[in-house]
Biopython code that builds the backbone (N, CA, C, O; Angstrom):
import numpy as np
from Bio.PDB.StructureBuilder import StructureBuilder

atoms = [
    (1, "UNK", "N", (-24.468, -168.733, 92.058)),
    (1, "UNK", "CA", (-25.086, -168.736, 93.369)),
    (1, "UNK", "C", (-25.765, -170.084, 93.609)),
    (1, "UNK", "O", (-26.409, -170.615, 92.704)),
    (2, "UNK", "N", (-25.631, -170.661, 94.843)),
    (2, "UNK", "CA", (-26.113, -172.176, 95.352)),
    (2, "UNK", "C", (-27.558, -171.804, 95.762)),
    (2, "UNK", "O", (-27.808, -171.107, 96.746)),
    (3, "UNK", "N", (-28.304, -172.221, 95.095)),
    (3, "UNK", "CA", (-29.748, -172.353, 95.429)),
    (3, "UNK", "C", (-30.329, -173.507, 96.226)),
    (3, "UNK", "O", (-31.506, -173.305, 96.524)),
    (4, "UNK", "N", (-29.943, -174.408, 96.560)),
    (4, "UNK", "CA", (-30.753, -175.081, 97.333)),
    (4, "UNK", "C", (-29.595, -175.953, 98.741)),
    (4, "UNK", "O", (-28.404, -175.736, 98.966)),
    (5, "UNK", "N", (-30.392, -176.766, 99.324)),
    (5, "UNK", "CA", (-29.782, -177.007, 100.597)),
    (5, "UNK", "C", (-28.332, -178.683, 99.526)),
    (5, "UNK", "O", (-27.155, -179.031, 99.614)),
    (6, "UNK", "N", (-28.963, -178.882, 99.114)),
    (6, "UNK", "CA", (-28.047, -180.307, 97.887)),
    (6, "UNK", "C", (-26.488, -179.493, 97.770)),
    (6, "UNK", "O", (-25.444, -179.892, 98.285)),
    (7, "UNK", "N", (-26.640, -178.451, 97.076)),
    (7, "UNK", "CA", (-26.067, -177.162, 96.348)),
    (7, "UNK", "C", (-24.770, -176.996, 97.857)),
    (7, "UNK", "O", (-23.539, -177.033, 97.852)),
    (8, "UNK", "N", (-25.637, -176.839, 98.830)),
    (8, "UNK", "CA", (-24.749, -176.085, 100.113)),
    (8, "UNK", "C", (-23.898, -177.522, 100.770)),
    (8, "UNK", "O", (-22.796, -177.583, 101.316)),
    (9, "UNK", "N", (-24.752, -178.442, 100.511)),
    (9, "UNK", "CA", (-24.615, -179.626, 101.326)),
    (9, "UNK", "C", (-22.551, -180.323, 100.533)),
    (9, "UNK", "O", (-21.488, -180.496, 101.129)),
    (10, "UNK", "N", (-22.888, -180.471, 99.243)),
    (10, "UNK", "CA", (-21.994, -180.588, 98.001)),
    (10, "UNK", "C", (-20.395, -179.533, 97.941)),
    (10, "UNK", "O", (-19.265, -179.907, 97.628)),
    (11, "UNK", "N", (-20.891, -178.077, 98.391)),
    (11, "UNK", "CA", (-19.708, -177.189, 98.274)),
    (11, "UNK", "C", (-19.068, -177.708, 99.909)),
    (11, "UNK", "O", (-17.873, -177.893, 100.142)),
    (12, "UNK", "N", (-20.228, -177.879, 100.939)),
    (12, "UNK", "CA", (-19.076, -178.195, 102.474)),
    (12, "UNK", "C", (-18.408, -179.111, 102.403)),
    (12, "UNK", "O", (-17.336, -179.147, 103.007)),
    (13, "UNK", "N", (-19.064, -180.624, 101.266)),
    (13, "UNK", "CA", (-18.284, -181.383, 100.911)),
    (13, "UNK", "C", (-16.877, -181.282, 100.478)),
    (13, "UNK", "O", (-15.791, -181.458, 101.030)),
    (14, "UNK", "N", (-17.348, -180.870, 99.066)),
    (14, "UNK", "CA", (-15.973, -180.212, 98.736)),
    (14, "UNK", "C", (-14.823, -179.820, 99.712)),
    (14, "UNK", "O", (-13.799, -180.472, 99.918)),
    (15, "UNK", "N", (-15.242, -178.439, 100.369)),
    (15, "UNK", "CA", (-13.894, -178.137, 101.274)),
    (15, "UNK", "C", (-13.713, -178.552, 102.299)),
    (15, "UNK", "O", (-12.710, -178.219, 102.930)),
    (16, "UNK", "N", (-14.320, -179.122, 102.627)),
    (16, "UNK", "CA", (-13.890, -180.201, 103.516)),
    (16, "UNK", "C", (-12.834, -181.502, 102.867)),
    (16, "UNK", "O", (-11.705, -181.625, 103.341)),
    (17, "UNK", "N", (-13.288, -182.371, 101.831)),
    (17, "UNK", "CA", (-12.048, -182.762, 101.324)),
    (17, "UNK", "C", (-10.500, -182.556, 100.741)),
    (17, "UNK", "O", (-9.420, -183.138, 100.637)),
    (18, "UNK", "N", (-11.276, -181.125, 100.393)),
    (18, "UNK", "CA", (-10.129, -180.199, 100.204)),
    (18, "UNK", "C", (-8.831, -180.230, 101.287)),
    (18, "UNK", "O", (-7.654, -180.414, 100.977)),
    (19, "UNK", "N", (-9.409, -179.982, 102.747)),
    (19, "UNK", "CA", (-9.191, -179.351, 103.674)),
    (19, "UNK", "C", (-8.184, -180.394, 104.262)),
    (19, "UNK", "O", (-7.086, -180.052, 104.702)),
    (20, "UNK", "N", (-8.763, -182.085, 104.234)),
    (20, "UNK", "CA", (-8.182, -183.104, 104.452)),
    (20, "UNK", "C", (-6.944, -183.857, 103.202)),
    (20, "UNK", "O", (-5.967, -184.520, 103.549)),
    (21, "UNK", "N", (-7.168, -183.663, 102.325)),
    (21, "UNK", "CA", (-6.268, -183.831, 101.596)),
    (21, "UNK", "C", (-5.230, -182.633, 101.752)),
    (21, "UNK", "O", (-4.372, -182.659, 100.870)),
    (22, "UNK", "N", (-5.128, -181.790, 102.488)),
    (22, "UNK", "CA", (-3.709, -180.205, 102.433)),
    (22, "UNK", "C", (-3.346, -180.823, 103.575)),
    (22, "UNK", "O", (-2.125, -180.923, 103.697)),
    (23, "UNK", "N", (-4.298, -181.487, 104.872)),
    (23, "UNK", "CA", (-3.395, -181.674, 105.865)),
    (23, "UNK", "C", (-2.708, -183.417, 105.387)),
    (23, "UNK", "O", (-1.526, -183.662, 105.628)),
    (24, "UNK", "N", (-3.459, -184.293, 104.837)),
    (24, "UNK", "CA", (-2.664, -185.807, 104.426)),
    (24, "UNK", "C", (-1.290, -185.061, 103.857)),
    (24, "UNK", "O", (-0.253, -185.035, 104.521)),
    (25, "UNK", "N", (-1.426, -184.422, 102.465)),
    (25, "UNK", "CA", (-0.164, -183.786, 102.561)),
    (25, "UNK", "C", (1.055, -183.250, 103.265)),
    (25, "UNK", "O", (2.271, -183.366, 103.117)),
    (26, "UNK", "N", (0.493, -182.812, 103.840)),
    (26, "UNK", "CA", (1.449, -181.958, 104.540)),
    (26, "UNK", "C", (2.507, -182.775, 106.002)),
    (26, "UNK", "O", (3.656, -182.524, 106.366)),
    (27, "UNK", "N", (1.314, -183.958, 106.619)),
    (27, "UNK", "CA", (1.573, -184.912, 107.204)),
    (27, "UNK", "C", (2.702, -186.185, 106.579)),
    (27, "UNK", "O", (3.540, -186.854, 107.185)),
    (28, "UNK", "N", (2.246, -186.169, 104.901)),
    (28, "UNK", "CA", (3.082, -187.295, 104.267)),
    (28, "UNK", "C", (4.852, -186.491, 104.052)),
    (28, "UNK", "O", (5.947, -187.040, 104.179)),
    (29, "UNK", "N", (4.546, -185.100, 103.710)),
    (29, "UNK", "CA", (5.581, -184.753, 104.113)),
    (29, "UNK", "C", (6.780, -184.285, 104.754)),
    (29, "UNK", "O", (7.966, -184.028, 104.544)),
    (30, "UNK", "N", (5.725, -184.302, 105.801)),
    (30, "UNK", "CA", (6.715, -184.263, 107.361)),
    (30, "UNK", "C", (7.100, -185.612, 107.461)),
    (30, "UNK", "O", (8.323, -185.621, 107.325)),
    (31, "UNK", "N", (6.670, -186.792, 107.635)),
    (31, "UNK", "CA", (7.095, -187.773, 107.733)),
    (31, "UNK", "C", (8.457, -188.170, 106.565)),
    (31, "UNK", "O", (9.298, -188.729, 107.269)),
    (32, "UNK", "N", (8.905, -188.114, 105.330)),
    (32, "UNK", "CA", (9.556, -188.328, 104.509)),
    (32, "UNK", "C", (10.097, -186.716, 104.970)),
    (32, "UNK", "O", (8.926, -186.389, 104.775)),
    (33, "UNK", "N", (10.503, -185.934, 105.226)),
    (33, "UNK", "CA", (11.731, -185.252, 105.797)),
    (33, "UNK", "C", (12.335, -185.774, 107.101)),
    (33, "UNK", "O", (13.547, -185.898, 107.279)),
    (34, "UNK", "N", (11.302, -186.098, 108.083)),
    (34, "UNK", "CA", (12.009, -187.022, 109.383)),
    (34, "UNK", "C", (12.610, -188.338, 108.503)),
    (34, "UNK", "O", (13.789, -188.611, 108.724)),
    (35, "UNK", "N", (12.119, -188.899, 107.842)),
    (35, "UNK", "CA", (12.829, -190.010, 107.438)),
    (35, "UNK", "C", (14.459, -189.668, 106.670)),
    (35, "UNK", "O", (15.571, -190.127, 106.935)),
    (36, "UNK", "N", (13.978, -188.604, 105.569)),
    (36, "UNK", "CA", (15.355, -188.649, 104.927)),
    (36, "UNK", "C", (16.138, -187.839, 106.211)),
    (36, "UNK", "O", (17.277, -188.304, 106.187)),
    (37, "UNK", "N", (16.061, -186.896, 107.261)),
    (37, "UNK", "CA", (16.894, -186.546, 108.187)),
    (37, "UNK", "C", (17.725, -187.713, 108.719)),
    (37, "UNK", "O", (18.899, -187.923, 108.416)),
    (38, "UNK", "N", (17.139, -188.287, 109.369)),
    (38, "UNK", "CA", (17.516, -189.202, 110.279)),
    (38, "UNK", "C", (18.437, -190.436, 109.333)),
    (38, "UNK", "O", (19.247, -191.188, 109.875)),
    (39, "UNK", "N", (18.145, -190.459, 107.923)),
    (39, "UNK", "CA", (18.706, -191.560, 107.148)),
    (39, "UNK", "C", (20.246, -190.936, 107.116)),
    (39, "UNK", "O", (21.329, -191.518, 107.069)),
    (40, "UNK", "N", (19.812, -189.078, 107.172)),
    (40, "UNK", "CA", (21.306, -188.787, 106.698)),
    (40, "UNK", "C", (22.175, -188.813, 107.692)),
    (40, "UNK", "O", (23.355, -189.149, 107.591)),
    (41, "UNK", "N", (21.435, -188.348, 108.988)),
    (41, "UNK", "CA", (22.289, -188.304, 110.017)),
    (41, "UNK", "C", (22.743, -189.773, 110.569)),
    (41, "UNK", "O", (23.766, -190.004, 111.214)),
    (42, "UNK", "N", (21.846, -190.614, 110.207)),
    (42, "UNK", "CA", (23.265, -192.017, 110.403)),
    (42, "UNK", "C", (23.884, -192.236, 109.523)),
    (42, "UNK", "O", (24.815, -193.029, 109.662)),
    (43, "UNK", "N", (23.711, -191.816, 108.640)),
    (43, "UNK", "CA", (25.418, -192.132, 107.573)),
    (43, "UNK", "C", (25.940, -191.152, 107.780)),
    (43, "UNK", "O", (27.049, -191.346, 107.283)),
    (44, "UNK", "N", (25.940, -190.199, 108.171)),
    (44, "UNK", "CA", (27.204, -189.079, 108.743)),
    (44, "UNK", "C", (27.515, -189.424, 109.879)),
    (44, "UNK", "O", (28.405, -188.684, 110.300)),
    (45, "UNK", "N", (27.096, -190.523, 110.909)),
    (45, "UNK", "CA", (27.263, -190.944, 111.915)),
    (45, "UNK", "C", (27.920, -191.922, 111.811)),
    (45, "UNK", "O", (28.728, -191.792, 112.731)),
    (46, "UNK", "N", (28.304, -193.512, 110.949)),
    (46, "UNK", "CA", (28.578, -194.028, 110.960)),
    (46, "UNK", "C", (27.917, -195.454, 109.878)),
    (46, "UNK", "O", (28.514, -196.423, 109.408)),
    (47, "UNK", "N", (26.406, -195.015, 109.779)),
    (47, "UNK", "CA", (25.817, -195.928, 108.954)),
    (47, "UNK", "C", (25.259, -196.947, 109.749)),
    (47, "UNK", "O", (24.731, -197.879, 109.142)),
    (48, "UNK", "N", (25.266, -196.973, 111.417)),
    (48, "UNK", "CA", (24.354, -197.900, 111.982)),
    (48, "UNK", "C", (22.934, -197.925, 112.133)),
    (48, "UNK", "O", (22.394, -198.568, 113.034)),
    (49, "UNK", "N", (22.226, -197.167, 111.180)),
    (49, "UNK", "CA", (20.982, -196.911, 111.005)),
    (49, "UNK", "C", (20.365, -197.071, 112.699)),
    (49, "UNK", "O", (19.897, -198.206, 112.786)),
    (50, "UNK", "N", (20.265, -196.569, 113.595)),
    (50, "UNK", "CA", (19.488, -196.661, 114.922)),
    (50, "UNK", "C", (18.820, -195.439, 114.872)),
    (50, "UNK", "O", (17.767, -195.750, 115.428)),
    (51, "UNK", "N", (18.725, -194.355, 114.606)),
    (51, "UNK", "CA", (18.231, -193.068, 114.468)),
    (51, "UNK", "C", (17.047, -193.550, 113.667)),
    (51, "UNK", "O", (15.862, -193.585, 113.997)),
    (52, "UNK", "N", (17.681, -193.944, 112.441)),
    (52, "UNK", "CA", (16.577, -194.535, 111.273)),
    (52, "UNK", "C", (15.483, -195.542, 111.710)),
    (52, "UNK", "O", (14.332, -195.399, 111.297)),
    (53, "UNK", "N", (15.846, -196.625, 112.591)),
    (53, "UNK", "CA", (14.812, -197.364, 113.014)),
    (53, "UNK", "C", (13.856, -196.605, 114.092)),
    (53, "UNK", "O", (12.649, -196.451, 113.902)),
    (54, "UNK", "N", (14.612, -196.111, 115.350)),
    (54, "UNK", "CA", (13.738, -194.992, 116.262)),
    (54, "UNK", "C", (12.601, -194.312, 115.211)),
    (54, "UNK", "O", (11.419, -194.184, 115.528)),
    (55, "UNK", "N", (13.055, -193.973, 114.143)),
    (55, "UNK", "CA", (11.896, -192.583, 113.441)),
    (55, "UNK", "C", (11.179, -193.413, 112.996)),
    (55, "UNK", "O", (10.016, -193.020, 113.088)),
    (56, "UNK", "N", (11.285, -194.855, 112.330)),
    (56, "UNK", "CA", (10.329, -195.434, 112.005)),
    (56, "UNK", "C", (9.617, -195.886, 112.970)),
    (56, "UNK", "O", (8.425, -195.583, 113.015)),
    (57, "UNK", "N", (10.125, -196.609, 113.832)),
    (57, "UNK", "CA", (8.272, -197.443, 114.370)),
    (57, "UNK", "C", (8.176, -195.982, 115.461)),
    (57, "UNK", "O", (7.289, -196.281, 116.260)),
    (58, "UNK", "N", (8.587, -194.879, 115.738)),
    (58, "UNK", "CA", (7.760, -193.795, 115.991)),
    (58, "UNK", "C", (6.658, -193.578, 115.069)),
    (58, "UNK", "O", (5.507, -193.499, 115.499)),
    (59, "UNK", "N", (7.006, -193.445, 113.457)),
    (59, "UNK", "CA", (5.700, -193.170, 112.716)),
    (59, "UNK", "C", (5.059, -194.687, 112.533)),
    (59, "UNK", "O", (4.077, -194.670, 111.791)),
    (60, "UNK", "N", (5.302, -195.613, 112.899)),
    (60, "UNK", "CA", (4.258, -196.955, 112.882)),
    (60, "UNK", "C", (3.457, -196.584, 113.756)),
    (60, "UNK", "O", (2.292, -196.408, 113.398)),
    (61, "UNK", "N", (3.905, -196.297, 115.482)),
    (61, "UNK", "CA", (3.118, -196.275, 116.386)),
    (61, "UNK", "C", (1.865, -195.074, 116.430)),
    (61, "UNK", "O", (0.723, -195.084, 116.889)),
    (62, "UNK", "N", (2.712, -194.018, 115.692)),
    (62, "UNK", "CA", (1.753, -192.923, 115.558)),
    (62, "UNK", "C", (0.477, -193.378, 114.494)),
    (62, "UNK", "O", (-0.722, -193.105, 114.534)),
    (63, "UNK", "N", (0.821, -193.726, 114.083)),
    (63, "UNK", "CA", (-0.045, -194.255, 112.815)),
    (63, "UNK", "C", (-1.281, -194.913, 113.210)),
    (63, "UNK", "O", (-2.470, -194.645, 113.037)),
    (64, "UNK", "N", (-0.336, -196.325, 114.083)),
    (64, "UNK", "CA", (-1.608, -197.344, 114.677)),
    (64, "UNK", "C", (-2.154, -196.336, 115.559)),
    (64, "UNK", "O", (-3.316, -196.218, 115.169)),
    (65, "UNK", "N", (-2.012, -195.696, 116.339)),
    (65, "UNK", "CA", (-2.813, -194.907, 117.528)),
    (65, "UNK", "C", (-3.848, -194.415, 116.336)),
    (65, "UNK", "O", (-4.709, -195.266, 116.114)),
    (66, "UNK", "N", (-3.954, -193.189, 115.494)),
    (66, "UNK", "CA", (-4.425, -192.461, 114.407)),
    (66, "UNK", "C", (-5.241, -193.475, 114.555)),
    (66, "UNK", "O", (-5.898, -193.512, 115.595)),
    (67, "UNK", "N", (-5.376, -194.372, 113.716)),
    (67, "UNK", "CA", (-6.453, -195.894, 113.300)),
    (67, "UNK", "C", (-7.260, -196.212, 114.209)),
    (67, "UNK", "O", (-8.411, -196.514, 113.894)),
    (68, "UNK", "N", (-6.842, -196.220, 115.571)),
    (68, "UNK", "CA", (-7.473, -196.603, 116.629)),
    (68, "UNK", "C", (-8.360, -195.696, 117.309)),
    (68, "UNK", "O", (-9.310, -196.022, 118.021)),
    (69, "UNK", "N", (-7.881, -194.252, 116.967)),
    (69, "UNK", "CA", (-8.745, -193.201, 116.999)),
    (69, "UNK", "C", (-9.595, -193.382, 116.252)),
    (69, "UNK", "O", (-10.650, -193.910, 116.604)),
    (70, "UNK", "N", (-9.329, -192.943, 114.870)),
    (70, "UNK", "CA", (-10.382, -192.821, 113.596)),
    (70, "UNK", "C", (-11.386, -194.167, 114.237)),
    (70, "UNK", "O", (-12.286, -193.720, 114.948)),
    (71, "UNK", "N", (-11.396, -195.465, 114.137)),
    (71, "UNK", "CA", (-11.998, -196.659, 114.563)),
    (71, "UNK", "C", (-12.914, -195.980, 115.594)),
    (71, "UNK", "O", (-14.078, -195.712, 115.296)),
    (72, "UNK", "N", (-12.529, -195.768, 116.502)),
    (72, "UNK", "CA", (-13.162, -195.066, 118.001)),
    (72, "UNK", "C", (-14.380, -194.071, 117.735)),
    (72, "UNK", "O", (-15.570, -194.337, 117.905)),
    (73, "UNK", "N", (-13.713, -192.598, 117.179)),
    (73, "UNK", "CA", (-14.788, -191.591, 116.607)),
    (73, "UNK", "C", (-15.541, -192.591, 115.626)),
    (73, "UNK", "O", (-16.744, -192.405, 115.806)),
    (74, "UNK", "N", (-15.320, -193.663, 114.576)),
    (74, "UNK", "CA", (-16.292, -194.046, 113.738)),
    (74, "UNK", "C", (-17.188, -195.053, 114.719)),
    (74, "UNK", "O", (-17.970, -195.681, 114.006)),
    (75, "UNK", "N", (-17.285, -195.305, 115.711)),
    (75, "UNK", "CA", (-17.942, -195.769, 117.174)),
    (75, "UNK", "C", (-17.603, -197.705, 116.978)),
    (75, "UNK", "O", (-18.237, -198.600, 117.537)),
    (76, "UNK", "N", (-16.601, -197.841, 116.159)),
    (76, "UNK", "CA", (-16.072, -199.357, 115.846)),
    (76, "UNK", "C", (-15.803, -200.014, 117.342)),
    (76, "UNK", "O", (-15.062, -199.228, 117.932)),
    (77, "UNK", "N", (-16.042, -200.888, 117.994)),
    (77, "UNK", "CA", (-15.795, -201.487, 119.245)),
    (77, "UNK", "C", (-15.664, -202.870, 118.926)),
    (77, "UNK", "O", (-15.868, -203.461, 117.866)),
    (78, "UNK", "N", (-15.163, -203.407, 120.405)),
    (78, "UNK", "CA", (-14.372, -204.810, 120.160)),
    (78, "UNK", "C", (-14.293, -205.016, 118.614)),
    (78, "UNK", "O", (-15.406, -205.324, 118.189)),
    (79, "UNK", "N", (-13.642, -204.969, 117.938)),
    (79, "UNK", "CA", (-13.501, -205.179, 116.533)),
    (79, "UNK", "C", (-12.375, -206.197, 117.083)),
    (79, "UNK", "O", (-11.714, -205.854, 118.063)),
    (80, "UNK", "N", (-12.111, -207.661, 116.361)),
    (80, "UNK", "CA", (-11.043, -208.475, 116.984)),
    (80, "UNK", "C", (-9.242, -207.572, 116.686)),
    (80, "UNK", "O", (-8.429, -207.393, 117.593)),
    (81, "UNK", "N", (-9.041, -207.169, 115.274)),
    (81, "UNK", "CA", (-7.905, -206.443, 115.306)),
    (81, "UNK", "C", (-7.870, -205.553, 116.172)),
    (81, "UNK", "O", (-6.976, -205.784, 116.985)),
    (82, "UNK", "N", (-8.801, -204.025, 116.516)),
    (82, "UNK", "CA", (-8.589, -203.038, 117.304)),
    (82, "UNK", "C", (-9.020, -204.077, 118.677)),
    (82, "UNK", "O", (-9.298, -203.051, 119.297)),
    (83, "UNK", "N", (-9.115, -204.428, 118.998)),
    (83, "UNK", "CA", (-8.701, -204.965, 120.343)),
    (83, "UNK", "C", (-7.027, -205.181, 120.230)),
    (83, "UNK", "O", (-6.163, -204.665, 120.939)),
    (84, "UNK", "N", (-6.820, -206.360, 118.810)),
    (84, "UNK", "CA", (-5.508, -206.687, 118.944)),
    (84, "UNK", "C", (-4.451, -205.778, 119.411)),
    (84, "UNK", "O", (-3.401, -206.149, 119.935)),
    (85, "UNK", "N", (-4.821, -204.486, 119.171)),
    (85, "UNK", "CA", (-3.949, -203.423, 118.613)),
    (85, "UNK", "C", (-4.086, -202.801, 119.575)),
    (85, "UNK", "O", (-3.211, -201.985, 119.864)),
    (86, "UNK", "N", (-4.969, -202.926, 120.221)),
    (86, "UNK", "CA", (-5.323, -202.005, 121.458)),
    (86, "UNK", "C", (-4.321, -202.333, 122.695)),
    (86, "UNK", "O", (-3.712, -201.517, 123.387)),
    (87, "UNK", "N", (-4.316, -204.394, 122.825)),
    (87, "UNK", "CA", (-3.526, -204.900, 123.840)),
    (87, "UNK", "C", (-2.229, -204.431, 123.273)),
    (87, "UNK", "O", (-1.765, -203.522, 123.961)),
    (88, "UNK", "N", (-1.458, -204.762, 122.206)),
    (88, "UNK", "CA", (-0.381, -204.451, 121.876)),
    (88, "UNK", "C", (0.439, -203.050, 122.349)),
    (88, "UNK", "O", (1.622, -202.880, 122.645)),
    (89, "UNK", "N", (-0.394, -202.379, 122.305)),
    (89, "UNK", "CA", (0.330, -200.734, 122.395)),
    (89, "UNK", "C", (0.386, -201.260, 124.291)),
    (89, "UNK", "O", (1.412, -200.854, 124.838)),
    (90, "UNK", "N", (-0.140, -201.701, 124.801)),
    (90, "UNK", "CA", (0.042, -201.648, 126.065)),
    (90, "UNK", "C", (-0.823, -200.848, 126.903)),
    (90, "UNK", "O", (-0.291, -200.137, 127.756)),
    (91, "UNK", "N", (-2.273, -200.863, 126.762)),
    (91, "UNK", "CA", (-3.331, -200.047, 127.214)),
    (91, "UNK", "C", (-3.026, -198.335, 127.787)),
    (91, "UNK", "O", (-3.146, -197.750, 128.863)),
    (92, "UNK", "N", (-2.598, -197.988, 126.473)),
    (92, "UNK", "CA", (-2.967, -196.215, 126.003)),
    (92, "UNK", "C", (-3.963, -196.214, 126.452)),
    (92, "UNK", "O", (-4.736, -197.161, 126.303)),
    (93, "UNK", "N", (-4.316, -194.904, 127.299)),
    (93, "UNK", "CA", (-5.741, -194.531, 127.403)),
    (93, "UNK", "C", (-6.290, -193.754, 126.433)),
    (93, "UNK", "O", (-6.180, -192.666, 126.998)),
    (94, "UNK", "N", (-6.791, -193.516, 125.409)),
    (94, "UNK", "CA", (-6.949, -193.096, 123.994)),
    (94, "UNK", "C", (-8.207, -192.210, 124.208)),
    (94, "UNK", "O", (-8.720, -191.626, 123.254)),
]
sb = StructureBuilder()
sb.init_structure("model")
sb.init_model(0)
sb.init_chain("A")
sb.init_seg("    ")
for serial, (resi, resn, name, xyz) in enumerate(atoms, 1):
    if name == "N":
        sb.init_residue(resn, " ", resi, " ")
    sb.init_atom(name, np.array(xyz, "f"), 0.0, 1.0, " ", f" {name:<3s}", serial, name[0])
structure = sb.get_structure()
């Protein structure tokens, strides 16, 4: 039994990392099934990998957005990269 507020503070910790490491998972492996899909379906297609490039900078772009979020909720502003990154995407309203 957790006796003090340290005690309570330590276990939310816990599942909470818990909680974020099942979804990183689960995220790393959705991404590496879209990848090997799409790898297979252009070599059953012909081998011009275009499927394969589409899925990638889809998960680049998803990615940089993610960053630019996380940055945002962590209250990061004009930072010179997240600006960079900000003009780049082409002013997302985020």
């Amino acid at each position: 039994m957790i006796q003090s507020d340290e005690g309570l503070k330590r276990l939310f910790f816990y599942a909470q990392t818990q909680a974020e490491k099942t979804k990183y998972a689960r995220e790393l492996i959705l991404h590496m099934v879209l990848v090997a899909a799409t790898v297979h379906i252009d070599v059953m297609d012909g081998g011009n990998g275009v499927r394969f490039n589409v899925s990638l900078y889809y998960l680049i772009v998803n990615e940089a957005i993610s960053i630019i979020e996380n940055f945002r909720d962590a209250g990061v502003q004009n930072e010179p990269l997240l600006v960079l990154i900000e003009n780049k995407l082409g002013g997302l309203k985020l």
